[in-house]
C-alpha positions in Angstrom: -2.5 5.7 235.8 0.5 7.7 233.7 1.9 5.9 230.9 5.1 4.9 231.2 7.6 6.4 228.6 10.8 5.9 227.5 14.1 7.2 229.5 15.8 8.9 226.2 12.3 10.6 224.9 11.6 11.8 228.6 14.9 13.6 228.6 14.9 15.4 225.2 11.3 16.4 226.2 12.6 18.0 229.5 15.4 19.5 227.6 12.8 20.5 224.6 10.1 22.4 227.1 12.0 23.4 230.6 9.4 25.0 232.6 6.8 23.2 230.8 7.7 20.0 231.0 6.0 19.1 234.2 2.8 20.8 232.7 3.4 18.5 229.5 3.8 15.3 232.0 0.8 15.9 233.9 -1.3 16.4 230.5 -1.0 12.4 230.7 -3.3 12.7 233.5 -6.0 14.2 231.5 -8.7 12.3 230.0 -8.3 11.5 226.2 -10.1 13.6 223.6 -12.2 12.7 220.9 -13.4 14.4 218.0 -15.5 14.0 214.8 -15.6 16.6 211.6 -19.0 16.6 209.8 -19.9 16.0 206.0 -21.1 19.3 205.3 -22.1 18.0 202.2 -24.4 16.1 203.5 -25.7 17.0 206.8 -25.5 20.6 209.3 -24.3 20.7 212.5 -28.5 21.2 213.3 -29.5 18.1 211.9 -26.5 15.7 213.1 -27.0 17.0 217.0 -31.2 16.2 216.2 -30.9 13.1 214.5 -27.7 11.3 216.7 -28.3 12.5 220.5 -24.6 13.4 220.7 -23.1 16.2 222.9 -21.0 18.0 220.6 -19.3 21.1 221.3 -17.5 22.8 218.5 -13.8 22.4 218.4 -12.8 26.1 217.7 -9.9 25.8 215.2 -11.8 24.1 213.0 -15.1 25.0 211.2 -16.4 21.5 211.4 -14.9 19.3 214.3 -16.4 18.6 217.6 -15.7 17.0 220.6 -17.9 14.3 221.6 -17.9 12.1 224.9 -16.8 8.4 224.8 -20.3 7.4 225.4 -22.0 8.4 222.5 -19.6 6.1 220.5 -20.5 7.5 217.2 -18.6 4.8 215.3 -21.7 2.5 216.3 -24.5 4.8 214.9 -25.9 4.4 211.2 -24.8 8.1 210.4 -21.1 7.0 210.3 -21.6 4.4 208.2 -23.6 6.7 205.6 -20.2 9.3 205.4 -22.3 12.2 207.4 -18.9 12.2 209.5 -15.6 11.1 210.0 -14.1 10.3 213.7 -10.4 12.1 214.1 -8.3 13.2 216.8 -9.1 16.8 217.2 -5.7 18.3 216.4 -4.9 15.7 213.5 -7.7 17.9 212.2 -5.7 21.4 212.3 -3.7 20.7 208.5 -7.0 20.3 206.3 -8.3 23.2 208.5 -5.6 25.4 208.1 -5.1 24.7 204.3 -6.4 27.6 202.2 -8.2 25.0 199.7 -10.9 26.6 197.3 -12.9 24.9 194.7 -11.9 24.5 191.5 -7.6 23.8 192.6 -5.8 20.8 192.1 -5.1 18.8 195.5 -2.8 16.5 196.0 -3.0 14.3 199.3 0.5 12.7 199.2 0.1 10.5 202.4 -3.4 9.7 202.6 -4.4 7.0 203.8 -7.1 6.6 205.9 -8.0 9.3 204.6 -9.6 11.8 207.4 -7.4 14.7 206.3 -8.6 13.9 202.0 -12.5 13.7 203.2 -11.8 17.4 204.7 -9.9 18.3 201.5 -12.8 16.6 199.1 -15.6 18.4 201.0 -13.7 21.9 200.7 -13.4 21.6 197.3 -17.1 21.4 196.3 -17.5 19.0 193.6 -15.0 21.2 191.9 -11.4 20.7 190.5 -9.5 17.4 191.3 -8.3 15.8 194.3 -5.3 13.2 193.9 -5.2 10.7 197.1 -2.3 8.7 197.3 -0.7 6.3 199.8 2.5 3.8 199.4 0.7 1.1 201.3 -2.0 -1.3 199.1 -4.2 -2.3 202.3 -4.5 1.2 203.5 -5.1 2.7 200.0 -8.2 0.3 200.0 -9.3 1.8 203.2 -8.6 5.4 201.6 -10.9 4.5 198.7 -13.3 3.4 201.4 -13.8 6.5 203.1 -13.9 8.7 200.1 -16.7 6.8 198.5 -18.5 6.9 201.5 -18.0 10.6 202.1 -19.4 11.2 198.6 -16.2 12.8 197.1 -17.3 12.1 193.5 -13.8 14.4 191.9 -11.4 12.0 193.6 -9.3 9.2 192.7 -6.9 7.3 194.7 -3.2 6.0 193.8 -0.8 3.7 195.2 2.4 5.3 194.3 5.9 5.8 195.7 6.3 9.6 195.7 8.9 9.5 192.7 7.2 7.9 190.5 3.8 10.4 191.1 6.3 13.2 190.4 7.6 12.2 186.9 4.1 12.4 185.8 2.8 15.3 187.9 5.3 18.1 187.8 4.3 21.4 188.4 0.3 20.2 188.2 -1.2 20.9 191.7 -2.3 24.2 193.3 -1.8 22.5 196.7 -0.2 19.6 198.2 -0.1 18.1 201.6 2.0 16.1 203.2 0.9 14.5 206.4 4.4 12.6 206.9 5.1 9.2 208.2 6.7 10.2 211.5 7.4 8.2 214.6 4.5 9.4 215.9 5.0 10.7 220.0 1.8 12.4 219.7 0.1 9.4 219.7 1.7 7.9 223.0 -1.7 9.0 225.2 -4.6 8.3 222.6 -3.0 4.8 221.4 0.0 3.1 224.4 1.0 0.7 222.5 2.6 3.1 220.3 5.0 3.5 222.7 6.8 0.2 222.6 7.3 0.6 219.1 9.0 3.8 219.8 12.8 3.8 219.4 15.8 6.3 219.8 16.3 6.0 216.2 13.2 6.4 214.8 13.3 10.2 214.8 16.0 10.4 212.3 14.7 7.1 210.5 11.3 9.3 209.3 13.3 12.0 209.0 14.8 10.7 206.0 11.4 9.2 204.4 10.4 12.8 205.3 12.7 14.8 202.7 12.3 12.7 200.2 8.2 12.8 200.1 9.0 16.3 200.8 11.3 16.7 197.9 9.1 15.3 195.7 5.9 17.1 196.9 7.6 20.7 196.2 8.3 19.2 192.4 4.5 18.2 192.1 3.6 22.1 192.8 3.6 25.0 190.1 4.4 28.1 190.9 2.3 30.0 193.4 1.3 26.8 194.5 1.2 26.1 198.2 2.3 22.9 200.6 1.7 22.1 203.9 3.5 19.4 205.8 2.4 18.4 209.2 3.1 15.3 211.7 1.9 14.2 214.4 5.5 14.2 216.3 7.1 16.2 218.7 10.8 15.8 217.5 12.4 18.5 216.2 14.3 17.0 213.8 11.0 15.7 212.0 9.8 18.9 212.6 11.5 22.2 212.3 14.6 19.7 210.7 13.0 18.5 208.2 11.3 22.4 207.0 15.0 23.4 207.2 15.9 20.9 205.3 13.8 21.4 202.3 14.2 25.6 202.4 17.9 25.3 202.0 17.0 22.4 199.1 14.5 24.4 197.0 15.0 28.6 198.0 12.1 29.0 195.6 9.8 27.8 198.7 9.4 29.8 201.6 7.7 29.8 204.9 4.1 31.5 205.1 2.7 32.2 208.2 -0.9 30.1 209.9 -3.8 31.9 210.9 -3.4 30.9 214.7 -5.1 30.3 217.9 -4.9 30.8 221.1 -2.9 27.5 222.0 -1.1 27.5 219.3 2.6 27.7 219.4 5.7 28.9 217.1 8.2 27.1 216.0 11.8 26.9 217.4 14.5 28.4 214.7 17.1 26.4 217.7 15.6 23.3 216.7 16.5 24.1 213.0 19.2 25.8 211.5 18.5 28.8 213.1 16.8 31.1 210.4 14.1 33.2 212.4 11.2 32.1 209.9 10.9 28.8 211.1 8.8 30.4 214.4 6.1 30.4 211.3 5.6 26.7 211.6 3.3 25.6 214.2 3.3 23.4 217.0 -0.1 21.9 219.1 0.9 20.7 222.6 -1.2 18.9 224.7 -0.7 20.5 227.7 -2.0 23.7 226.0 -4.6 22.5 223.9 -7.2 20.0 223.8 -5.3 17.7 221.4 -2.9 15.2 221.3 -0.1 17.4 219.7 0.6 18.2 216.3 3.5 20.0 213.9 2.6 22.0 211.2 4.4 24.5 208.2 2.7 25.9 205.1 5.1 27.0 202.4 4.8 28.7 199.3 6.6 28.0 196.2 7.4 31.4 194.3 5.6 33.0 191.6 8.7 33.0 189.9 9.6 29.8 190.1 10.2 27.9 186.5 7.2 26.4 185.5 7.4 23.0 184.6 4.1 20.8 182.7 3.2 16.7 182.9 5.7 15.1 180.7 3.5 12.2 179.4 4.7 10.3 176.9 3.1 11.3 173.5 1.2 7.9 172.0 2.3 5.6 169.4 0.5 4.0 166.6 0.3 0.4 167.0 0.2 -1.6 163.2 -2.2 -3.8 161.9 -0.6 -6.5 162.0 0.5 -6.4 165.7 -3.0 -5.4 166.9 -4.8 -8.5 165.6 -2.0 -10.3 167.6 -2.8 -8.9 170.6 -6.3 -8.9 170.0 -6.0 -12.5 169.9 -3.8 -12.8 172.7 -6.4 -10.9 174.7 -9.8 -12.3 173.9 -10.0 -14.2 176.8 -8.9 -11.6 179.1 -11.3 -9.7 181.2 -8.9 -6.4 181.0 -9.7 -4.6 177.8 -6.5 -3.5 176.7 -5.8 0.5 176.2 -4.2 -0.2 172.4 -2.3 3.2 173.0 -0.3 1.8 176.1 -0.3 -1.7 175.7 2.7 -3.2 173.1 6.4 -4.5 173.8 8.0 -3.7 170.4 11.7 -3.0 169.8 12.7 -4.3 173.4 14.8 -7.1 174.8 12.6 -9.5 176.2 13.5 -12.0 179.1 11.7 -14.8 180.3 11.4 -16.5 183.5 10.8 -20.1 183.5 7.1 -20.2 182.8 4.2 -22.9 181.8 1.8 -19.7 181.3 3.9 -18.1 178.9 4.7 -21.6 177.1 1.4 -22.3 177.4 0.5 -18.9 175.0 3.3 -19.2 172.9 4.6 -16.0 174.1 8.0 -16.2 173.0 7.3 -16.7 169.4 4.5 -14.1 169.5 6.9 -11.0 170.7 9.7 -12.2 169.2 8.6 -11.1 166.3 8.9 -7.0 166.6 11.3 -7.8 170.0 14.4 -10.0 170.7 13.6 -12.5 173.3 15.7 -14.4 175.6 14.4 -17.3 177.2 16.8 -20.0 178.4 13.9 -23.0 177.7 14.4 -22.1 174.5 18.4 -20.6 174.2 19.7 -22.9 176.4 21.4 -22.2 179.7 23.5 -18.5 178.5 20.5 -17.5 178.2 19.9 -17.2 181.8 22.9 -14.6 182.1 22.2 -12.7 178.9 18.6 -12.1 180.4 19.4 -10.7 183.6 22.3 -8.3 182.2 20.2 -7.5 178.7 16.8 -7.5 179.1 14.6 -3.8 179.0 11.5 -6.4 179.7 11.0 -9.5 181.8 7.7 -11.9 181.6 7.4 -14.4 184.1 4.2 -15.7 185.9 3.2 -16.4 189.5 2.8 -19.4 191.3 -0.2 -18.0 193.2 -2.1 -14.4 193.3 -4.0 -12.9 196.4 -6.9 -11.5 196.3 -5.9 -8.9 199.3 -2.8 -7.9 196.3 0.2 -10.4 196.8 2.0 -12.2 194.7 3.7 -15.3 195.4 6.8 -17.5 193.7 8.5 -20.3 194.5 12.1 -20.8 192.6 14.8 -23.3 192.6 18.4 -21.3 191.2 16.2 -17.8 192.0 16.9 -16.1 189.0 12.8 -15.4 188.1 13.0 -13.8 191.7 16.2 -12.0 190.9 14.9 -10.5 187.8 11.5 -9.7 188.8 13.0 -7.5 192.0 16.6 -6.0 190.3 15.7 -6.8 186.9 14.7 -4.8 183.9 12.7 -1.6 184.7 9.4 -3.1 183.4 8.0 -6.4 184.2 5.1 -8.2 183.0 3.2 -11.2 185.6 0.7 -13.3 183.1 -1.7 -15.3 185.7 -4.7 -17.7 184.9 -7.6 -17.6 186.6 -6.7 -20.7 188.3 -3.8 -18.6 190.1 -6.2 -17.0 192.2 -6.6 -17.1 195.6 -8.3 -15.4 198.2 -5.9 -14.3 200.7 -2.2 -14.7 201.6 -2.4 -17.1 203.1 -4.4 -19.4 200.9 -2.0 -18.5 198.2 0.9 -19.2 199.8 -0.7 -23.1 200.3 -1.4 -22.8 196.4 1.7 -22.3 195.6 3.8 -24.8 198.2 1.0 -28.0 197.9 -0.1 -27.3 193.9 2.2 -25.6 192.1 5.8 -26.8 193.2 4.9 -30.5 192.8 3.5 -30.3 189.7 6.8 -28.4 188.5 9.1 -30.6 190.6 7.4 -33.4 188.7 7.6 -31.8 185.2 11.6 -31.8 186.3 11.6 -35.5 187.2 12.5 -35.2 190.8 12.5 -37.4 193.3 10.6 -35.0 196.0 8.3 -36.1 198.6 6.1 -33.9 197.5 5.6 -36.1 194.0 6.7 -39.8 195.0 3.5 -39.4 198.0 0.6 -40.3 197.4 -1.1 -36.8 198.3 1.3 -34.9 196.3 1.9 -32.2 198.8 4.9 -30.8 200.4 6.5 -32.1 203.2 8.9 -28.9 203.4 11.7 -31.9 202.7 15.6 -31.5 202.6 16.2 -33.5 200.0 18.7 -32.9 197.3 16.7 -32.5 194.5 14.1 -29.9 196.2 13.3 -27.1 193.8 11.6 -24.7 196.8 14.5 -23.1 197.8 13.8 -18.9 197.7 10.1 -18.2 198.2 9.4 -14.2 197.4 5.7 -12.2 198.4 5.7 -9.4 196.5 3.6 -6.4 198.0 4.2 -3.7 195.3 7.1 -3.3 192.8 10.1 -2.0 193.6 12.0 1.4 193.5 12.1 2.3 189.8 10.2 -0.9 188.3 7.0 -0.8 186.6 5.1 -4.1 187.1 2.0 -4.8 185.6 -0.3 -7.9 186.1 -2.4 -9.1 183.4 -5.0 -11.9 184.4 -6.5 -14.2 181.9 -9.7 -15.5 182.2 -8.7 -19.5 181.9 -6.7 -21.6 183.7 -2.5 -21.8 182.6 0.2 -23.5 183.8 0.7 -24.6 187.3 
């Protein structure tokens, strides 16, 4: 039975592909392909077709894919789990393939996660050089880190970094980069339906924009000479052949290189750029024409002559005596052992949030001696405003901590949530052990049923939650209720640095 797609995609498909689009719609009617790529580092074609009783036959634009047959369900045999392959759609495996990665480069896999174009990329570079995997979202990094331990990449390691801030430390570094953009993803409609009712009008030029910017930042991460592909798995020209226009008229030091092809493949359309006849060097997989699900790839080039730029790292300070047996102190307890090169606040304006833990430690005595601190516990009520508005660092703590990498608070006039969101560019969270919780959810019950009516009591409220008997919240109206912004924070913010330093012992609430 044909999946049924949207009116407005329909349309700009029949418009996109004339003659072909019937061809294109009756490619629905075909059964779904699946592929896996082998380990060759640690198993041959030989062995894995001996030792698994799969029917593989080799997927030809790729040295190491095959198609298998639904039955064999490979994801339930013991060789998956051991890393001697990785299951992906077979043209989601065309950009590692076609990348021109040799041992010894610097790789940079901007958009990782899961990570089945990185285990190609590890495996190609032989144990040699570096590969740098990185992907905005926390869950799916973990799953990223998953799948290159288990492949055996041992020259890997994995970030969790906004584009920007990987390019202020990484200009000019890599040989290669690539960019396997978010992208509203149409070439997914057949493999996975349910991508389809997620699947908007808008969401073409929504990725679009996330597109340039990763792209804008990937050509700054590459010296000169160096080489990027971008690929999605879309069919929308402005993700496509839009967003490679885009970035040649941005940066003319990059150009536009062509693919070794295949027969299948297909050229680019300069009439779904701006015209320029080198965008029919991109490459486009259709799935009426090949035995894949579709796919959009270009590989540029940035010039030889392009200025070279090195990593600007910060050259390191000597911290004194005196402070160091401070912080030593500070840290004893602590089961992070502190890099003394990196860790000091000296010569800053220190805010404070309203915080037991940092009470607790005497914090604001300790750093106000090299820094000037502004605390309003302490300065009175001004010193709410002159933190938010003066401040270059901002300590607060959390009223719970998940395991699974949230961070949960609970505030009354909202200016700790304020500050640790739009506040100074660096911010420090100081959590106990007893902040600790296992998941999201559990954290989020720490925080409403522990930590609010112990602090609503400290205030001398009149709360439910501290004139019942179980001392829990009742998620009550009353006046004097102190839970009125809760904020889960996933990952810092544009342009903040947030760090979160655990203590081994239980402070505050």
């Amino acid at each position: 039975m044909r999946v049924e797609l949207p009116e407005s995609f329909e349309k700009r498909m029949q418009e996109m592909l004339g003659d072909e689009y019937e061809s294109y719609i009756e490619s629905y009617d075909n059964p779904r392909q699946y592929g896996l790529r082998i380990n060759p580092m640690k198993i041959t074609e030989e062995e894995l077709a001996e030792g698994s009783g799969f029917s593989l036959d080799p997927i030809p634009w790729t040295k190491t894919g095959y198609f298998y047959k639904e039955e064999d369900q490979p994801a339930r045999h013991p060789y998956y789990s051991a890393g001697l392959y990785y299951l992906q759609e077979p043209s989601a495996m065309t950009p590692a393939a076609k990348f021109p990665v040799e041992p010894g480069e610097r790789v940079l896999d901007l958009c990782a996660a899961p990570g089945g174009k990185a285990t190609a990329l590890g495996a190609a570079l032989q144990g040699k050089g570096v590969l740098v995997a990185n992907d905005i979202s926390n869950s799916r990094a973990k799953a990223l880190l998953k799948n290159l331990e288990v492949f055996g990449i041992s020259n890997a390691f994995v970030t969790n970094e906004v584009p920007q801030n990987l390019a202020e430390r990484f200009e000019g570094f890599f040989d290669k980069v690539l960019i396997d953009a978010p992208c509203s993803g149409e070439g997914m409609f057949r493999k996975d339906p349910a991508v389809i009712k997620t699947w908007e009008e808008e969401r073409p030029e929504y990725f679009a924009k996330l597109q340039k910017d990763i792209l804008k930042n990937g050509v700054r991460m590459l010296r000169p000479g160096g080489k990027l592909l971008y690929s999605t798995c879309t069919f929308a020209p402005v993700e496509n052949e839009g967003s490679i226009s885009w970035i040649l008229e941005q940066c003319p030091e990059m150009e536009l290189i062509p693919i070794e092809g295949y027969e299948g493949f297909s050229e680019g359309n300069p009439a779904w750029g701006d015209g320029r006849e080198e965008l029919r060097r991109c490459v486009r997989i259709w799935p009426h024409k090949m035995k894949g699900e579709g796919h959009f790839l270009a590989l540029l080039k940035k010039s030889e002559d392009a200025p070279e730029t090195r990593i600007r790292l910060e050259p390191p300070t000597r911290m004194d005596k005196k402070n160091k047996a401070v912080l030593e102190e500070f840290f004893r307890d602590c089961r992070w052992k502190p890099d003394w090169e990196r860790v000091q606040i000296k010569g800053e304006k220190v805010g404070f949030g309203g915080s037991i833990t940092a009470k607790e430690m005497n914090l604001f005595e300790v750093l106000g001696k090299d820094n000037e601190v502004i605390w309003h516990w302490e300065q009175g009520p001004d010193a709410r405003i002159r933190a938010k508005k003066e401040s270059t660092v901002y300590i607060l703590s959390a009223n719970a901590a998940a395991e699974t990498g949230q961070i949960i608070n609970i505030d009354g006039s909202g200016n700790r949530l304020s500050e640790s969101l739009f506040g100074p560019k660096r911010v420090y969270y100081v959590i106990g052990k007893n902040k600790i919780a296992p998941d999201l959810s559990s954290a989020m019950n720490r925080a409403r049923n522990i930590a609010c009516p112990k602090n609503a009591a400290r205030f001398n409220k009149k709360t439910p939650c501290v004139v019942s008997d179980d001392k829990k919240c009742y998620d009550c109206n009353s006046p004097e209720r102190i839970c009125n912004a809760i904020l889960i924070l996933e990952r810092p913010c544009t342009g903040m640095e947030v760090e979160m330093v655990f203590i081994n012992e239980d402070l505050g609430y």
